[in-house]
DRENDRENPA-469724 format. One line per field, with one value per residue (C-alpha): residue in one letter; x, y, z; residue number from 1. Coordinates in pm, 1 decimal, padded with zeros to 6 digits. Layout:
N
rest = a | ...
u = X | ...
v = Y | ...
w = Z | ...
nr = NUM | ...
***
This chain:
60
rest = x | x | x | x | x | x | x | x | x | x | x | x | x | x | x | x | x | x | x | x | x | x | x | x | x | x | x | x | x | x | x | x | x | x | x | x | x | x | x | x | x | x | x | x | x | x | x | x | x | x | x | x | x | x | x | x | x | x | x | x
u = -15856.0 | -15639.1 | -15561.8 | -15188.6 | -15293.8 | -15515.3 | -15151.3 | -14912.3 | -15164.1 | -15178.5 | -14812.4 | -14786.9 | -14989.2 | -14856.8 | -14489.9 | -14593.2 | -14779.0 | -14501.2 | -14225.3 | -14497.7 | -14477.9 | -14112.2 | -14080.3 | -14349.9 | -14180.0 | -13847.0 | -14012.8 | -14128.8 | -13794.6 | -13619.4 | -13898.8 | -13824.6 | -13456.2 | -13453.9 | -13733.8 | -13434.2 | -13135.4 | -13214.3 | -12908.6 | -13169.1 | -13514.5 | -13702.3 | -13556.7 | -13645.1 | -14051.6 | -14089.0 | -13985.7 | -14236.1 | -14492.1 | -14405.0 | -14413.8 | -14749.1 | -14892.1 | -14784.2 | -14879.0 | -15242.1 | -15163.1 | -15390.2 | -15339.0 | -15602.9
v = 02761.2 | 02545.9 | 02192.3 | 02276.8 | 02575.0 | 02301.9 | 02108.4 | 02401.7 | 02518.2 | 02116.5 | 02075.2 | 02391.6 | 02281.3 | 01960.1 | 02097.2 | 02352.1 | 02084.5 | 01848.6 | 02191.6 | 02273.9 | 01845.2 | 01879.7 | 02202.9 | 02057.1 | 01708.2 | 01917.9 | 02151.2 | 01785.6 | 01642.5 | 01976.7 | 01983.8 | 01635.6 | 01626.1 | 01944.4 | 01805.3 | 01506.4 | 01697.7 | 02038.5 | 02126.9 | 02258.6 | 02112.0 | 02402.7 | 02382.0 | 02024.8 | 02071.9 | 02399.6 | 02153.4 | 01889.2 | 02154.9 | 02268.6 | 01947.9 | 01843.0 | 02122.2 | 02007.0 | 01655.0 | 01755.6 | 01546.5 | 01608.2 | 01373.5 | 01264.0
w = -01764.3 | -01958.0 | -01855.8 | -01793.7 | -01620.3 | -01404.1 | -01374.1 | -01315.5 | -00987.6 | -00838.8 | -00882.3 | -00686.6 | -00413.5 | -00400.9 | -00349.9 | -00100.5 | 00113.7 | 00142.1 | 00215.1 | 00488.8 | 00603.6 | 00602.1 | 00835.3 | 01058.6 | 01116.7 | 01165.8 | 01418.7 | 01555.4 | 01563.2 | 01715.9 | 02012.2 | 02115.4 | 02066.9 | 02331.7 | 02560.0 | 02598.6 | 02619.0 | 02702.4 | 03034.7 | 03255.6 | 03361.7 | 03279.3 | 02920.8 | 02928.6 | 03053.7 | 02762.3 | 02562.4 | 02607.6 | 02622.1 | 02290.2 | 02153.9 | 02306.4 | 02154.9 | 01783.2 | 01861.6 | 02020.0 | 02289.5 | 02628.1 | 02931.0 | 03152.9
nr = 1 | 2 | 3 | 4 | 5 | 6 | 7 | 8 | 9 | 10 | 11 | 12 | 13 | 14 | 15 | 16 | 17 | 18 | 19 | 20 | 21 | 22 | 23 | 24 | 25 | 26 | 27 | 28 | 29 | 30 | 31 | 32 | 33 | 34 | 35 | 36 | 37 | 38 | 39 | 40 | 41 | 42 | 43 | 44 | 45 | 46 | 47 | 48 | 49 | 50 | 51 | 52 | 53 | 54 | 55 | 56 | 57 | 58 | 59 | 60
***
């Protein structure tokens, strides 16, 4: 392999790490604007389901 091969594949990683960061944090942001303003309650407690489960959050 050729060092711009060795370039090319890191610079392809690197962008498709921070595209995957980006859709996380907005799948983040999405989950907790609609655990606050979701109409219904049930809306509202999926919600913050969802969004405990992407945050790994347990309660004790």
């Amino acid at each position: 392999m050729t060092t711009a091969t060795i370039l090319n594949a890191i610079e392809q990683g690197s962008q498709a790490a921070t595209a995957v960061s980006l859709l996380y944090t907005a799948i983040v942001a999405v989950s907790a604007l609609t655990a606050i303003m979701a109409p219904t309650e049930v809306r509202r407690q999926a919600a913050r389901e969802v969004l405990t489960l992407l945050l790994r959050r347990r309660d004790h």
